[in-house]
ChimeraX commands (.cxc) that place a marker at each C-alpha (Angstrom):
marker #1 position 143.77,86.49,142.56 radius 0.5
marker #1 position 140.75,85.56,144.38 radius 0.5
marker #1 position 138.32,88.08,146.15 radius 0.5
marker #1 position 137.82,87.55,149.69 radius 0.5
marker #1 position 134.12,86.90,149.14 radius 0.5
marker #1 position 134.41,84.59,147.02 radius 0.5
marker #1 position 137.55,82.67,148.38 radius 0.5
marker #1 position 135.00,82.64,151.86 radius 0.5
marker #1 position 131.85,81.12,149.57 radius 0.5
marker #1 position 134.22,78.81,147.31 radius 0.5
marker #1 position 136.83,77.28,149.39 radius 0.5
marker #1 position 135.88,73.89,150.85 radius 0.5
marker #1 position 138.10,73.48,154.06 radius 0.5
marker #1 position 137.65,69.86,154.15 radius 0.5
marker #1 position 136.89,68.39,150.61 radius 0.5
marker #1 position 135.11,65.09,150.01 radius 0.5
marker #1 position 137.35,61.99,150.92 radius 0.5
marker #1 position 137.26,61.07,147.05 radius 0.5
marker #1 position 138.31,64.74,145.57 radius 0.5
marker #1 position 141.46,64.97,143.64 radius 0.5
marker #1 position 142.58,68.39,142.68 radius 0.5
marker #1 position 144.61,66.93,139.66 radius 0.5
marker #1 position 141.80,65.34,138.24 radius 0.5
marker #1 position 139.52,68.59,138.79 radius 0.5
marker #1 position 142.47,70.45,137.15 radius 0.5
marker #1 position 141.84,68.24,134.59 radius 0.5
marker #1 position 138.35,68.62,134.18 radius 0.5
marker #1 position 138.69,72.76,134.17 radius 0.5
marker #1 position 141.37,72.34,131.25 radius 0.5
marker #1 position 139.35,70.28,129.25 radius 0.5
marker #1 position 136.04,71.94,129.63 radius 0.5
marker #1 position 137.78,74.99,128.70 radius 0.5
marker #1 position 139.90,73.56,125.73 radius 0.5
marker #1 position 136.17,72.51,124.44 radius 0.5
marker #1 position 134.26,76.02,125.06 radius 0.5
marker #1 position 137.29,77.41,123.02 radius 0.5
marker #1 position 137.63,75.11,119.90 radius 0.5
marker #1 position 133.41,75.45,120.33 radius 0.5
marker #1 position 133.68,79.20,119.59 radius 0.5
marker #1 position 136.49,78.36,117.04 radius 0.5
marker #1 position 134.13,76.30,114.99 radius 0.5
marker #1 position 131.04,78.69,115.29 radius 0.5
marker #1 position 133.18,81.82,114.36 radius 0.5
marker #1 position 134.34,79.53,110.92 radius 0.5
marker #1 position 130.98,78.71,110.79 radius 0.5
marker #1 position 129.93,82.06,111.03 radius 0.5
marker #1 position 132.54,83.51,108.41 radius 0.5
marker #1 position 131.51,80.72,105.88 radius 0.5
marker #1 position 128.18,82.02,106.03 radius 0.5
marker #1 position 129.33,85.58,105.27 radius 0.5
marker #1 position 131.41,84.86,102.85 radius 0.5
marker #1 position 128.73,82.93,100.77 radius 0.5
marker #1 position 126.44,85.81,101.23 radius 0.5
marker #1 position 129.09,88.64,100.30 radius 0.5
marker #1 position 129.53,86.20,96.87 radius 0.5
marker #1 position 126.12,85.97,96.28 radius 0.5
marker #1 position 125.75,89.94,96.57 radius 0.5
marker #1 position 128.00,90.63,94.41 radius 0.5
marker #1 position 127.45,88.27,91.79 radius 0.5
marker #1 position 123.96,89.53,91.98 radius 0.5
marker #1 position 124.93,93.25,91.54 radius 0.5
marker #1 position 127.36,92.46,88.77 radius 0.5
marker #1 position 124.56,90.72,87.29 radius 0.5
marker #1 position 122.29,93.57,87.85 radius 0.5
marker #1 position 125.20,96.43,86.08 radius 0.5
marker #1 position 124.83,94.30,83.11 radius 0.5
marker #1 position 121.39,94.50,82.91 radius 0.5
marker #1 position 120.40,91.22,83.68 radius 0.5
marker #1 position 116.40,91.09,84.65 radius 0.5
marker #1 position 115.62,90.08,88.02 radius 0.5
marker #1 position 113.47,87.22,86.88 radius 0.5
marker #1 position 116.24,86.01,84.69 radius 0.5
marker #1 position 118.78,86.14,87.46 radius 0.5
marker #1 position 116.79,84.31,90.11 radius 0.5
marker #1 position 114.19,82.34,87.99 radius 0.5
marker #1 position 110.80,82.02,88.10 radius 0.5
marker #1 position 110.55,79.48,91.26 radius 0.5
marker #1 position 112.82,81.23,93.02 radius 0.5
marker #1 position 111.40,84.72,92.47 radius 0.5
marker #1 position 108.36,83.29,93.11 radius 0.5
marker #1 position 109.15,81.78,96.64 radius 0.5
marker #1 position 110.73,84.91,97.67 radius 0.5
marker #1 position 107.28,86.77,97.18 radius 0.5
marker #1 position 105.58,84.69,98.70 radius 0.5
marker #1 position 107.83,84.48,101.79 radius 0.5
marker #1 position 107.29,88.26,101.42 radius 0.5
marker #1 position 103.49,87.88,101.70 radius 0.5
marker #1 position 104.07,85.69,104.68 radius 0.5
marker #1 position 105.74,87.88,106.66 radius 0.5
marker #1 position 103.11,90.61,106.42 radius 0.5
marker #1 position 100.75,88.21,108.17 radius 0.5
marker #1 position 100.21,88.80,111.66 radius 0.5
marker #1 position 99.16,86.85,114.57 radius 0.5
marker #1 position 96.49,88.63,117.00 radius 0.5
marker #1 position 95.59,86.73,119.73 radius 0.5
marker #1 position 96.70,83.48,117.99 radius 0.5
marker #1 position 94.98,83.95,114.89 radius 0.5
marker #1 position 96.43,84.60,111.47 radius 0.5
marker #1 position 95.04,88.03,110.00 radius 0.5
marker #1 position 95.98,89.58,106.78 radius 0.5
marker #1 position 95.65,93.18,106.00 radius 0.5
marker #1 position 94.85,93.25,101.81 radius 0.5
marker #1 position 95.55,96.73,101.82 radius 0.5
marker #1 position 99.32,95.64,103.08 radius 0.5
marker #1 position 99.40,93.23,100.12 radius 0.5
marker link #1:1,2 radius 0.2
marker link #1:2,3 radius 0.2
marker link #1:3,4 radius 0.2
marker link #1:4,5 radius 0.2
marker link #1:5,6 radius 0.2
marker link #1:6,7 radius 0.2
marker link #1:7,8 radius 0.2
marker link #1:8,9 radius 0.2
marker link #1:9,10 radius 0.2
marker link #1:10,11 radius 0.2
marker link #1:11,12 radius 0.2
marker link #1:12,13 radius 0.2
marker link #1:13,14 radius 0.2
marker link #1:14,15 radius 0.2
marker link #1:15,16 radius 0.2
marker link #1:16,17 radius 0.2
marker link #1:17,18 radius 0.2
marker link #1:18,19 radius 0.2
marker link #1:19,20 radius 0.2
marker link #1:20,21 radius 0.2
marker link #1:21,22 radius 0.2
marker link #1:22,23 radius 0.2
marker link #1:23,24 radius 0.2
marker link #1:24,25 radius 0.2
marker link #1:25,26 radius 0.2
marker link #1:26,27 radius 0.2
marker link #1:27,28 radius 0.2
marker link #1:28,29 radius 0.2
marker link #1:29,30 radius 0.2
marker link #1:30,31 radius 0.2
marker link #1:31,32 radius 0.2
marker link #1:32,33 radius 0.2
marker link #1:33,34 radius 0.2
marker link #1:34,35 radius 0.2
marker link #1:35,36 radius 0.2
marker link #1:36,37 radius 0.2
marker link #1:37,38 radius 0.2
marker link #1:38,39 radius 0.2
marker link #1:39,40 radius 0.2
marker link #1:40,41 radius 0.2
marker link #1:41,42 radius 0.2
marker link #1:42,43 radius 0.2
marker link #1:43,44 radius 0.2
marker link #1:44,45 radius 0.2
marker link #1:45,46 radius 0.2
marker link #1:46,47 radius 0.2
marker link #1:47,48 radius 0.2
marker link #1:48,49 radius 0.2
marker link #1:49,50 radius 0.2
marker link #1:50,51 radius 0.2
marker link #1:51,52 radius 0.2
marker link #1:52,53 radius 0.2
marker link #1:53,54 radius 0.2
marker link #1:54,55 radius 0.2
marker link #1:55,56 radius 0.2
marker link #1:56,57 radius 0.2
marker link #1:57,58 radius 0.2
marker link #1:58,59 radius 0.2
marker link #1:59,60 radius 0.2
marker link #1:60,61 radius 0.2
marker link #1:61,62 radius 0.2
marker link #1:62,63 radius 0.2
marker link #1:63,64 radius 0.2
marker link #1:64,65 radius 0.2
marker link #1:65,66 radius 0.2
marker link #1:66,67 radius 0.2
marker link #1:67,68 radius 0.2
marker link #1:68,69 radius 0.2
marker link #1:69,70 radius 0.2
marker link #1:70,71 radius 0.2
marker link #1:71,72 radius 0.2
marker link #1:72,73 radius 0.2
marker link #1:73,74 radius 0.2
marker link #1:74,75 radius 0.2
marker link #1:75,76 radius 0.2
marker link #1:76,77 radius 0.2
marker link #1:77,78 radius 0.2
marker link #1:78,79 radius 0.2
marker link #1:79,80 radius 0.2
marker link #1:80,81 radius 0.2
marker link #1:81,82 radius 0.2
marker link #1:82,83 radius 0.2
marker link #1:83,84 radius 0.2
marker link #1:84,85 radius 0.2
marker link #1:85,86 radius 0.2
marker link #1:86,87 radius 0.2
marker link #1:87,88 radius 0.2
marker link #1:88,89 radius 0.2
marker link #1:89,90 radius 0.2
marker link #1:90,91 radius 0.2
marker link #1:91,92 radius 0.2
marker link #1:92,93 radius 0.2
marker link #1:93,94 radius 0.2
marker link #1:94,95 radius 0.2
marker link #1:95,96 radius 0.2
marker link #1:96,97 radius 0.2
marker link #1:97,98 radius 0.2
marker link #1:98,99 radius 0.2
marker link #1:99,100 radius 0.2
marker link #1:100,101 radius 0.2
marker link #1:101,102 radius 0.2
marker link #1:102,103 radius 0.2
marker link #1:103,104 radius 0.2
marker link #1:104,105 radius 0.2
view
């Protein structure tokens, strides 16, 4: 059902000579049909992403109850990269300049 207020701000007495309320129909159905197989493909998307991440936990911890080294898990590269993306996020920005606290690092 429509409110009152906005049936009053909405409804066009007199529409444009070229409107066609099928074809508008249309146009609602289809947008919506897209929004929803949109939030379909995100939420796959999304769960995908998860589901990686939950696998790559645990074959990290299972790795870890065997007693597995870190380094020897990840490699050095990889190990590496992570610390430095470590050190990179302790870097701050003060008025648009880069300053890095060594007692942080």
């Amino acid at each position: 059902m429509i409110s009152k207020q906005d049936y009053d701000r909405f409804y066009v007495a007199k529409p444009d000579p070229g409107f066609s309320p099928d074809r508008n129909n249309a146009i609602v159905e289809g947008t919506i049909k897209k929004y929803e197989a949109t939030v379909r493909r995100k939420q796959k998307e999304y769960a995908n992403k998860v589901g990686e991440r939950a696998d790559a936990v645990a074959t990290y911890l299972k790795s870890f109850s065997v007693g597995t080294p870190v380094e020897k898990y990840f490699g050095k590269r990889t190990l590496a990269y992570l610390r430095g993306q470590k050190i990179l996020q302790k870097i701050k920005f003060i008025h648009g300049k880069r300053y890095v606290e060594l007692v942080e690092l």
